[in-house]
HTML snippet that shows the backbone in 3Dmol.js (N, CA, C, O; Angstrom):
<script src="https://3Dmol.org/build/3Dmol-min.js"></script>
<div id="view" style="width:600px;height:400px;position:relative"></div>
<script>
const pdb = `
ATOM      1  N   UNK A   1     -11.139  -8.634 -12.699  1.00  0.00           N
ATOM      2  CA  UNK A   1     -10.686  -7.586 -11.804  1.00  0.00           C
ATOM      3  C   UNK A   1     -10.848  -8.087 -10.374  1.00  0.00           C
ATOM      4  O   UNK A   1     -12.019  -8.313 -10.067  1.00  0.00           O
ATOM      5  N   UNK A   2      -9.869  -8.326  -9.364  1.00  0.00           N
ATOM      6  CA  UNK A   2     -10.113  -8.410  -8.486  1.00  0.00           C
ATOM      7  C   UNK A   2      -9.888  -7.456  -7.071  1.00  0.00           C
ATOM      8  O   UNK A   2      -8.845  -6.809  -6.978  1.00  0.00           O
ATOM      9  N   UNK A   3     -10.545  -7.419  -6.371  1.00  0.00           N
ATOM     10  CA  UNK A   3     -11.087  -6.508  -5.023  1.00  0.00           C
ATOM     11  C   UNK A   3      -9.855  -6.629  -4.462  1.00  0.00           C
ATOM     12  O   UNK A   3      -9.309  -7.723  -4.320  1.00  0.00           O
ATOM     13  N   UNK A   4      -9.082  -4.971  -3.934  1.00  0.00           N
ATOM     14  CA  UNK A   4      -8.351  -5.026  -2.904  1.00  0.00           C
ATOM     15  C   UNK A   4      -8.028  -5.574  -1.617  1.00  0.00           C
ATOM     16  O   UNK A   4      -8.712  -6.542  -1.284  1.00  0.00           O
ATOM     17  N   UNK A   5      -7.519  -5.348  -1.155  1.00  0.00           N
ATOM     18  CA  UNK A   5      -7.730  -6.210   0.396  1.00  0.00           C
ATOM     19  C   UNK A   5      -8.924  -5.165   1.097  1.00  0.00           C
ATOM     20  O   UNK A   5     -10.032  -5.571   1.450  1.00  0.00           O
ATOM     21  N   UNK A   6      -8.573  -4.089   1.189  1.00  0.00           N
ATOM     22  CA  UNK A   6      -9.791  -3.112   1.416  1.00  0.00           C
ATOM     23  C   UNK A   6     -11.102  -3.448   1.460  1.00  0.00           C
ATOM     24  O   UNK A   6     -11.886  -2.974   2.283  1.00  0.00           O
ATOM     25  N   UNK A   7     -11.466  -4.446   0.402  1.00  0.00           N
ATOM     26  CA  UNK A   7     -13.074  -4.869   0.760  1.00  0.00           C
ATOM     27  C   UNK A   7     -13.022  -5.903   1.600  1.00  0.00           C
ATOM     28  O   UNK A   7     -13.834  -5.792   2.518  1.00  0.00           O
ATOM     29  N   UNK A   8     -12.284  -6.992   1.631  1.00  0.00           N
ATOM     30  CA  UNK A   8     -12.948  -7.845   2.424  1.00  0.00           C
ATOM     31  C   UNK A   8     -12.524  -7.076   3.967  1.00  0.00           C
ATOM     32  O   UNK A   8     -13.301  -7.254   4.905  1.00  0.00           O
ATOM     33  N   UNK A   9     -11.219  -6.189   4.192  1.00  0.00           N
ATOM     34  CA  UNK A   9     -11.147  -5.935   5.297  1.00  0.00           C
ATOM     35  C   UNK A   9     -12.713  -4.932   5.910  1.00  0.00           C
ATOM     36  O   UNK A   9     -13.094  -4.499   6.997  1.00  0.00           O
ATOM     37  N   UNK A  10     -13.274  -4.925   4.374  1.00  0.00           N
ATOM     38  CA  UNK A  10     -14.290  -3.953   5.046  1.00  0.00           C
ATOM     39  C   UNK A  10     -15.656  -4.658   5.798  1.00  0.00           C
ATOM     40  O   UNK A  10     -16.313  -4.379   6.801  1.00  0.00           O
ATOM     41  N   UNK A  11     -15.720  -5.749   4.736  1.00  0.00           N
ATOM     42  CA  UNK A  11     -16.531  -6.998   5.518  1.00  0.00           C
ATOM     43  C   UNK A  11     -16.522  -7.299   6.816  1.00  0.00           C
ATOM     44  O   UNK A  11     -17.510  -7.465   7.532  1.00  0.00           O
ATOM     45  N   UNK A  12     -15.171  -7.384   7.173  1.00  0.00           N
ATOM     46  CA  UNK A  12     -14.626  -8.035   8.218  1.00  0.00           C
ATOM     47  C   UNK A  12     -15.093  -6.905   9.401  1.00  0.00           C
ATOM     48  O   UNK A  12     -15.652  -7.299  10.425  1.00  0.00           O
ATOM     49  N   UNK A  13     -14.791  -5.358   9.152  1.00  0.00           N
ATOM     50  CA  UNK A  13     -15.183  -4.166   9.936  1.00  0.00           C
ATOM     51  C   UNK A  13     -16.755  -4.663  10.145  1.00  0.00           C
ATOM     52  O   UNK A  13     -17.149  -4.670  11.311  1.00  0.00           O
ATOM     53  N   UNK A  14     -17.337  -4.924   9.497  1.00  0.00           N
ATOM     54  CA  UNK A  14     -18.989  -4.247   9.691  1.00  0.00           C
ATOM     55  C   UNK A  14     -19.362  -5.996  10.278  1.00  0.00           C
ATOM     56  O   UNK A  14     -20.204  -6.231  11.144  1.00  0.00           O
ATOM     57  N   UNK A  15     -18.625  -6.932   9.663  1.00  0.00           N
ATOM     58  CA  UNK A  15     -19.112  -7.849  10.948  1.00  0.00           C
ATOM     59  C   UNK A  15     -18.651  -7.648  12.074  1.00  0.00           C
ATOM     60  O   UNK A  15     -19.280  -8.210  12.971  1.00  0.00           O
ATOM     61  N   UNK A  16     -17.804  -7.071  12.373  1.00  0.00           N
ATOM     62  CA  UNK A  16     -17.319  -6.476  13.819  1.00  0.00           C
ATOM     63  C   UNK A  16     -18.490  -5.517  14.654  1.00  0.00           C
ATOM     64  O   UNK A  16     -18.768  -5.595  15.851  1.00  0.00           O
ATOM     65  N   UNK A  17     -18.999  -4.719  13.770  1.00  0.00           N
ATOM     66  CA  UNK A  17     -19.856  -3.917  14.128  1.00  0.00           C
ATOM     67  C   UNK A  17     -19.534  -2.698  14.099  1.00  0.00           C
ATOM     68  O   UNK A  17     -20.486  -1.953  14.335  1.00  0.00           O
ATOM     69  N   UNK A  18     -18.468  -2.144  13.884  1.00  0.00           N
ATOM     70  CA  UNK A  18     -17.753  -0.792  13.730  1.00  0.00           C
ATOM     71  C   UNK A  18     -18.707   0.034  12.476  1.00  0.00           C
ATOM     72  O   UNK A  18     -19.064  -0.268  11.337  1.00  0.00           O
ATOM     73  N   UNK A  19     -18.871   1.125  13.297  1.00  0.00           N
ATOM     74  CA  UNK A  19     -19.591   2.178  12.244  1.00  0.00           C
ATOM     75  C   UNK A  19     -18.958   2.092  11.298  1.00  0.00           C
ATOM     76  O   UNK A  19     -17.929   1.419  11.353  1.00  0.00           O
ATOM     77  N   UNK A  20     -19.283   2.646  10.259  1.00  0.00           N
ATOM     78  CA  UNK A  20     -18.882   2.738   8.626  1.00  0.00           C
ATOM     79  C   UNK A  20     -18.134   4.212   8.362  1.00  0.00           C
ATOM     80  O   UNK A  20     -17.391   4.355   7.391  1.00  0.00           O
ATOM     81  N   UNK A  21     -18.349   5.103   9.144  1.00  0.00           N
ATOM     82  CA  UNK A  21     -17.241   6.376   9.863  1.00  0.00           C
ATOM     83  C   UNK A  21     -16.247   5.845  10.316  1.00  0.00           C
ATOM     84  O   UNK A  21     -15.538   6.659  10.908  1.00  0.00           O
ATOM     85  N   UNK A  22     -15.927   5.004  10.310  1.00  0.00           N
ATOM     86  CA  UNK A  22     -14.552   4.641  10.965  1.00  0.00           C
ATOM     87  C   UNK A  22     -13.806   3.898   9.948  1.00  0.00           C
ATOM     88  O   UNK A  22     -12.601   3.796  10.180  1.00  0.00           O
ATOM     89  N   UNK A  23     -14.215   3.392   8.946  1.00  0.00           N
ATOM     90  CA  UNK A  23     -13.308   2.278   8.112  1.00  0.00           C
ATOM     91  C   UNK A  23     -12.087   3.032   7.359  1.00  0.00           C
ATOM     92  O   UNK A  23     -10.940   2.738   7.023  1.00  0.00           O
ATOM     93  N   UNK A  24     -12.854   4.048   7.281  1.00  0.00           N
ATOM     94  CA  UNK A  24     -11.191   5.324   6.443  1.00  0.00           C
ATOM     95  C   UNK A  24      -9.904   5.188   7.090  1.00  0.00           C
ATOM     96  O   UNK A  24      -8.818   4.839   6.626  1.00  0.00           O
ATOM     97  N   UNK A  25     -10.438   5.732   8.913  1.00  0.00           N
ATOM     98  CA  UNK A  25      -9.303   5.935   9.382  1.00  0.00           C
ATOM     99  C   UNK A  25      -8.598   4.855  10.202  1.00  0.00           C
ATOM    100  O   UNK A  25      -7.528   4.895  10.809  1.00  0.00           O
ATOM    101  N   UNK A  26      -9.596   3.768  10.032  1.00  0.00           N
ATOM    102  CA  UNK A  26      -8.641   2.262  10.475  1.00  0.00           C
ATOM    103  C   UNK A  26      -7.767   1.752   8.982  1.00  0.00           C
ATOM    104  O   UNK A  26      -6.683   1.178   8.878  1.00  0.00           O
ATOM    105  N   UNK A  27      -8.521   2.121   8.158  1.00  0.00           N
ATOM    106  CA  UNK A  27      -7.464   1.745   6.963  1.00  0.00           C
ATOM    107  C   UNK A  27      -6.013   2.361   6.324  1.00  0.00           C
ATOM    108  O   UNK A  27      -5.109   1.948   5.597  1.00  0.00           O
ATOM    109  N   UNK A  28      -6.465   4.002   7.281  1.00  0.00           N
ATOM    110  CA  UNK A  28      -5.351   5.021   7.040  1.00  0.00           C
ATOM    111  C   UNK A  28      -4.243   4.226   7.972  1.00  0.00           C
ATOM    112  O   UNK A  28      -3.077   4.041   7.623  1.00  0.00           O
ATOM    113  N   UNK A  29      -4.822   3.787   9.230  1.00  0.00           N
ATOM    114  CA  UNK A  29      -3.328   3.345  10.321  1.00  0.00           C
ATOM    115  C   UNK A  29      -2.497   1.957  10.029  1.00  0.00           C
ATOM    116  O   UNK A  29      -1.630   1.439  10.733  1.00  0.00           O
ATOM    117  N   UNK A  30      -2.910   1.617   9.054  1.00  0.00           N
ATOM    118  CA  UNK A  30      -2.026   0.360   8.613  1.00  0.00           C
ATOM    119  C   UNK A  30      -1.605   0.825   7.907  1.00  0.00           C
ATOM    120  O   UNK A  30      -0.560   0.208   7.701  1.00  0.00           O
ATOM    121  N   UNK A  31      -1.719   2.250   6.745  1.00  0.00           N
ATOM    122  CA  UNK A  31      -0.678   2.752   5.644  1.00  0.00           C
ATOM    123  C   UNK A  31       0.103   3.699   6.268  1.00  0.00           C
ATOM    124  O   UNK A  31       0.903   4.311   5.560  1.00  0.00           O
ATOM    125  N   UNK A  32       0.030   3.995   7.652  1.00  0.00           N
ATOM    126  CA  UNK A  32       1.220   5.131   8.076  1.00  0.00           C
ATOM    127  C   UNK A  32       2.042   5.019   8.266  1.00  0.00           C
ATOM    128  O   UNK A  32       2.814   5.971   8.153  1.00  0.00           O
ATOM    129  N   UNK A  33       2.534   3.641   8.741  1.00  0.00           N
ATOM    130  CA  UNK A  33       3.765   3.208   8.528  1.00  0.00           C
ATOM    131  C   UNK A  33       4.887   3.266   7.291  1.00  0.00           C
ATOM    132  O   UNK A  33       6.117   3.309   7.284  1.00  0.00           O
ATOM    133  N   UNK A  34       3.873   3.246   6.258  1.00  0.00           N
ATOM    134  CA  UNK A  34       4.429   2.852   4.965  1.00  0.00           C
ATOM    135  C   UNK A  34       5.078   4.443   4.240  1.00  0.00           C
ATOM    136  O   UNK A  34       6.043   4.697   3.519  1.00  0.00           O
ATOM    137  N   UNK A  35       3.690   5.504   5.035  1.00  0.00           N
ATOM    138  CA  UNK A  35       4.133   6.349   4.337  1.00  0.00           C
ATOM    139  C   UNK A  35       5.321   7.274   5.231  1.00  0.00           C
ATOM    140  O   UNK A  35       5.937   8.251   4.804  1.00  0.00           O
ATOM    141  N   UNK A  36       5.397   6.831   6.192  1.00  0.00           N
ATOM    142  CA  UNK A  36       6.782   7.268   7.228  1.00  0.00           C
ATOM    143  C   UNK A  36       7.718   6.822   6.227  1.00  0.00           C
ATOM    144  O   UNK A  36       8.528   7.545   5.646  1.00  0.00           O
ATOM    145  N   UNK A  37       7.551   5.556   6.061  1.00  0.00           N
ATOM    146  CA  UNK A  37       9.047   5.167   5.885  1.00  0.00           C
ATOM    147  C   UNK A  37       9.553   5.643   4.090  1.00  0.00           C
ATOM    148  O   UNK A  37      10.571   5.594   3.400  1.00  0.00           O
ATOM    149  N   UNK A  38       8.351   6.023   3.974  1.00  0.00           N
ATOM    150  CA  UNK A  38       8.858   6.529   2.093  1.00  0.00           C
ATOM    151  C   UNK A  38       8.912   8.117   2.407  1.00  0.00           C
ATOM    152  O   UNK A  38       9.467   8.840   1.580  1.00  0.00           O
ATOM    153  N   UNK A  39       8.454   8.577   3.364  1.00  0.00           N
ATOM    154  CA  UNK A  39       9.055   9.913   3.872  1.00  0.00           C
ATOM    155  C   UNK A  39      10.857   9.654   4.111  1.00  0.00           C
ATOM    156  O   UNK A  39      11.800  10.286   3.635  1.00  0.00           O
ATOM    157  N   UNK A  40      10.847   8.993   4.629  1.00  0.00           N
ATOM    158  CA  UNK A  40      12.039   9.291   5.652  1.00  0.00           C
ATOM    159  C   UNK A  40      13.277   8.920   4.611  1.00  0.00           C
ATOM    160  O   UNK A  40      14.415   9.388   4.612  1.00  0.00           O
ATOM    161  N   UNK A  41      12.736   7.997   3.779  1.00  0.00           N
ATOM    162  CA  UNK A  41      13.624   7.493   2.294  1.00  0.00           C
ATOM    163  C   UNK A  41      13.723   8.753   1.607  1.00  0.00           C
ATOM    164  O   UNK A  41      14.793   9.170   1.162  1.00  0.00           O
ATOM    165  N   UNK A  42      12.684   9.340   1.515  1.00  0.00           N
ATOM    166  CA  UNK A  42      12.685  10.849   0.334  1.00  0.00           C
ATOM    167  C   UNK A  42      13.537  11.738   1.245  1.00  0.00           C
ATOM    168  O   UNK A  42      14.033  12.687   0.638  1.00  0.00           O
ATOM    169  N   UNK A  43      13.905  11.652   2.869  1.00  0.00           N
ATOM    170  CA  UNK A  43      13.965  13.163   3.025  1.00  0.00           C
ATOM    171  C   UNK A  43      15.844  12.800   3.041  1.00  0.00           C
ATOM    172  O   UNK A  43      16.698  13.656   2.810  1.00  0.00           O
ATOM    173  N   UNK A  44      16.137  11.300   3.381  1.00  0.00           N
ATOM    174  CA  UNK A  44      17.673  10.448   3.076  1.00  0.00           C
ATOM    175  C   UNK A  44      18.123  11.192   1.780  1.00  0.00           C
ATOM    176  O   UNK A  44      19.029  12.022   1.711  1.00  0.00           O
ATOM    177  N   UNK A  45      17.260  10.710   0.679  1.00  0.00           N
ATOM    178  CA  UNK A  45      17.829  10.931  -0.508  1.00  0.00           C
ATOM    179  C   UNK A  45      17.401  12.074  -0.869  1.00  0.00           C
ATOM    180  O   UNK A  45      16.428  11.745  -1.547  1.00  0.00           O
ATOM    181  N   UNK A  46      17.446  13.261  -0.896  1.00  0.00           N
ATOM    182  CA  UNK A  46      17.078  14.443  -0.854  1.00  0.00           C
ATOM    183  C   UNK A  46      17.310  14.843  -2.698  1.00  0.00           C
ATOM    184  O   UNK A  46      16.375  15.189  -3.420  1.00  0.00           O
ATOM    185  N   UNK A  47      18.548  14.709  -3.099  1.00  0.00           N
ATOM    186  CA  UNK A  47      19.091  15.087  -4.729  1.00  0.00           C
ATOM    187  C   UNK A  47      17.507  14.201  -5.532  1.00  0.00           C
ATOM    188  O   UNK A  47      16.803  14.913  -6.248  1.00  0.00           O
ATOM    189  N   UNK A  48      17.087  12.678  -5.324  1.00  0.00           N
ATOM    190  CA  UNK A  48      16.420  12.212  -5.883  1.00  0.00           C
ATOM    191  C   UNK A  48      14.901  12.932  -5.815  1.00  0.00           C
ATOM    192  O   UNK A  48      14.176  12.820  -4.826  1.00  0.00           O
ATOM    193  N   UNK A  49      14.516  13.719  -7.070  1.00  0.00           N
ATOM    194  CA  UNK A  49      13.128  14.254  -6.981  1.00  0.00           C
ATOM    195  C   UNK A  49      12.214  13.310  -7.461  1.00  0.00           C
ATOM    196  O   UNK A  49      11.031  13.620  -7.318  1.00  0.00           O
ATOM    197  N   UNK A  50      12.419  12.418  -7.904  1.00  0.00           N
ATOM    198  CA  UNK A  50      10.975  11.305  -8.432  1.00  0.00           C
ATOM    199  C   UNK A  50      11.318   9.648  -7.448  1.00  0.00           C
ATOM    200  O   UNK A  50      12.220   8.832  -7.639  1.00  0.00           O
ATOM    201  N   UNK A  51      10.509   9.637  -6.694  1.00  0.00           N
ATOM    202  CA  UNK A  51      10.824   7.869  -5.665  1.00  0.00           C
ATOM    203  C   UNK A  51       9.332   7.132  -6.526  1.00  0.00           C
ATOM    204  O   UNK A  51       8.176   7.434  -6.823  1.00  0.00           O
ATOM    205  N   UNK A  52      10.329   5.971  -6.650  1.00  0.00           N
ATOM    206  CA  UNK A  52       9.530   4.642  -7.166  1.00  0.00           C
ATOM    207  C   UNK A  52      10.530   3.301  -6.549  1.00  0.00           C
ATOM    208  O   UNK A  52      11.738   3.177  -6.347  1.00  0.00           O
ATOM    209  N   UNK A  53       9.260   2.352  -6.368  1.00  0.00           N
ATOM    210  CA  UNK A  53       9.905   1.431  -6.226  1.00  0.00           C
ATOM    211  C   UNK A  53      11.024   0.684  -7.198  1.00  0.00           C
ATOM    212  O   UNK A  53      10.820   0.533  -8.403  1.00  0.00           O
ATOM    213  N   UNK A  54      12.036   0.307  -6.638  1.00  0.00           N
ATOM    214  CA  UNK A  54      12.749  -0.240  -7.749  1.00  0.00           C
ATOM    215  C   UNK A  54      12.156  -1.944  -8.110  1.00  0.00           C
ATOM    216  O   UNK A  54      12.194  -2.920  -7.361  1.00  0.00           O
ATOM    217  N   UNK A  55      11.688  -1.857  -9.358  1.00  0.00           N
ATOM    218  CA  UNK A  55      11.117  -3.660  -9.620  1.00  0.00           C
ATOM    219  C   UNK A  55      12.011  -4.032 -10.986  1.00  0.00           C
ATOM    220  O   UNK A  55      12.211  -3.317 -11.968  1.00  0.00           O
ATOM    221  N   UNK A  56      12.371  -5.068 -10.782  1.00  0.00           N
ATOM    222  CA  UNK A  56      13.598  -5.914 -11.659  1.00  0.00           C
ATOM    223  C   UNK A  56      13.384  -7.424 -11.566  1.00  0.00           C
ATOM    224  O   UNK A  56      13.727  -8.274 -10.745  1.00  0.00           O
ATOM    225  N   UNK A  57      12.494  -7.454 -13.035  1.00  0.00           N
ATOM    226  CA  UNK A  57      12.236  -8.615 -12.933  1.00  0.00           C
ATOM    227  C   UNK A  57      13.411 -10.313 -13.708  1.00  0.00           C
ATOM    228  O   UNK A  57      14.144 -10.444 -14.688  1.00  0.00           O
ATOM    229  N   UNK A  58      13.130 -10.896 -12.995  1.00  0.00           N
ATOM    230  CA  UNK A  58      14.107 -11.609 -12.739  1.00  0.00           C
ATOM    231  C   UNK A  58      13.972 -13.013 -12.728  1.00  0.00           C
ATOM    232  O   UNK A  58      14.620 -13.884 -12.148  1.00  0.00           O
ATOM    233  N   UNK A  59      12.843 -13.065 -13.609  1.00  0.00           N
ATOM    234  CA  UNK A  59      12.315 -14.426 -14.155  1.00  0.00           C
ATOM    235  C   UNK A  59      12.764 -14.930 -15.677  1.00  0.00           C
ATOM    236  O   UNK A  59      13.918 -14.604 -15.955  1.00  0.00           O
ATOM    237  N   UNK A  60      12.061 -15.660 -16.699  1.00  0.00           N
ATOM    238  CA  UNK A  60      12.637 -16.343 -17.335  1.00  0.00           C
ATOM    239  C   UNK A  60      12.072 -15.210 -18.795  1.00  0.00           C
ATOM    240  O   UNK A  60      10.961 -14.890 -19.218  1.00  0.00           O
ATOM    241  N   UNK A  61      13.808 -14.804 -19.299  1.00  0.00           N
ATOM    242  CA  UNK A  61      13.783 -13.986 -20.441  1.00  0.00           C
ATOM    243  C   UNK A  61      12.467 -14.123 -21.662  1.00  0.00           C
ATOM    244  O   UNK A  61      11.623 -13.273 -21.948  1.00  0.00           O
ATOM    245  N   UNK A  62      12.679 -15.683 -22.302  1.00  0.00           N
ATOM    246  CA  UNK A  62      11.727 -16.403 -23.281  1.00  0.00           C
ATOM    247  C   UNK A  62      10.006 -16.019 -22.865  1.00  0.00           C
ATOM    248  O   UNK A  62       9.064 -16.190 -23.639  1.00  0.00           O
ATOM    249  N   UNK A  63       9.935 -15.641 -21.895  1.00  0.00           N
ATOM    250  CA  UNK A  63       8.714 -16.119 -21.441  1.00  0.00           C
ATOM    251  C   UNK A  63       7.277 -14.532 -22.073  1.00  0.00           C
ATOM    252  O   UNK A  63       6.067 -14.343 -21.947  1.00  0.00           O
ATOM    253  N   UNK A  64       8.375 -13.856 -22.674  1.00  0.00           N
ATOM    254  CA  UNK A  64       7.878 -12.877 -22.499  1.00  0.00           C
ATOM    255  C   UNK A  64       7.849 -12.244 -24.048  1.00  0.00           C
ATOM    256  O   UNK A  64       8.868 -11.635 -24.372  1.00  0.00           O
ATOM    257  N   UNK A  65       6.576 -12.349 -25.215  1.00  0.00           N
ATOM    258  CA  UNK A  65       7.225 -12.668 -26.867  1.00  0.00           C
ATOM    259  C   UNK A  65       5.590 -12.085 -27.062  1.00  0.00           C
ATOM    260  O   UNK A  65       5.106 -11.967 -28.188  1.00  0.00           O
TER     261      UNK A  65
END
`;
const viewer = $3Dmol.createViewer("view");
viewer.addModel(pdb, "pdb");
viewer.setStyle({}, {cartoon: {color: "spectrum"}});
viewer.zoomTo();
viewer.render();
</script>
């Protein structure tokens, strides 16, 4: 199992010195972007009630038995 980016970015916070009250909402401002833009996709496509990424994989058929 390996650790999100979330931990080491959290490492990285507390060697900074940043209180440990703060790591939520520095981690929230790098996902707001993301969730704007899957807003703004949902509110485009309005008829579509379920959003997922579309993934289509596109590697080698055999590989997979």
């Amino acid at each position: 199992l390996y650790p999100n980016v979330d931990f080491n970015s959290g490492l990285i916070l507390k060697a900074l010195g940043i209180p440990n009250e703060m790591f939520a909402a520095i981690f929230v401002m790098g996902r707001v972007p993301g969730w704007l833009s899957q807003w703004i996709e949902q509110k485009e496509n309005a008829p579509v009630k379920i959003t997922r990424p579309r993934q289509l994989y596109i590697g080698a058929a055999d590989q997979i038995k």
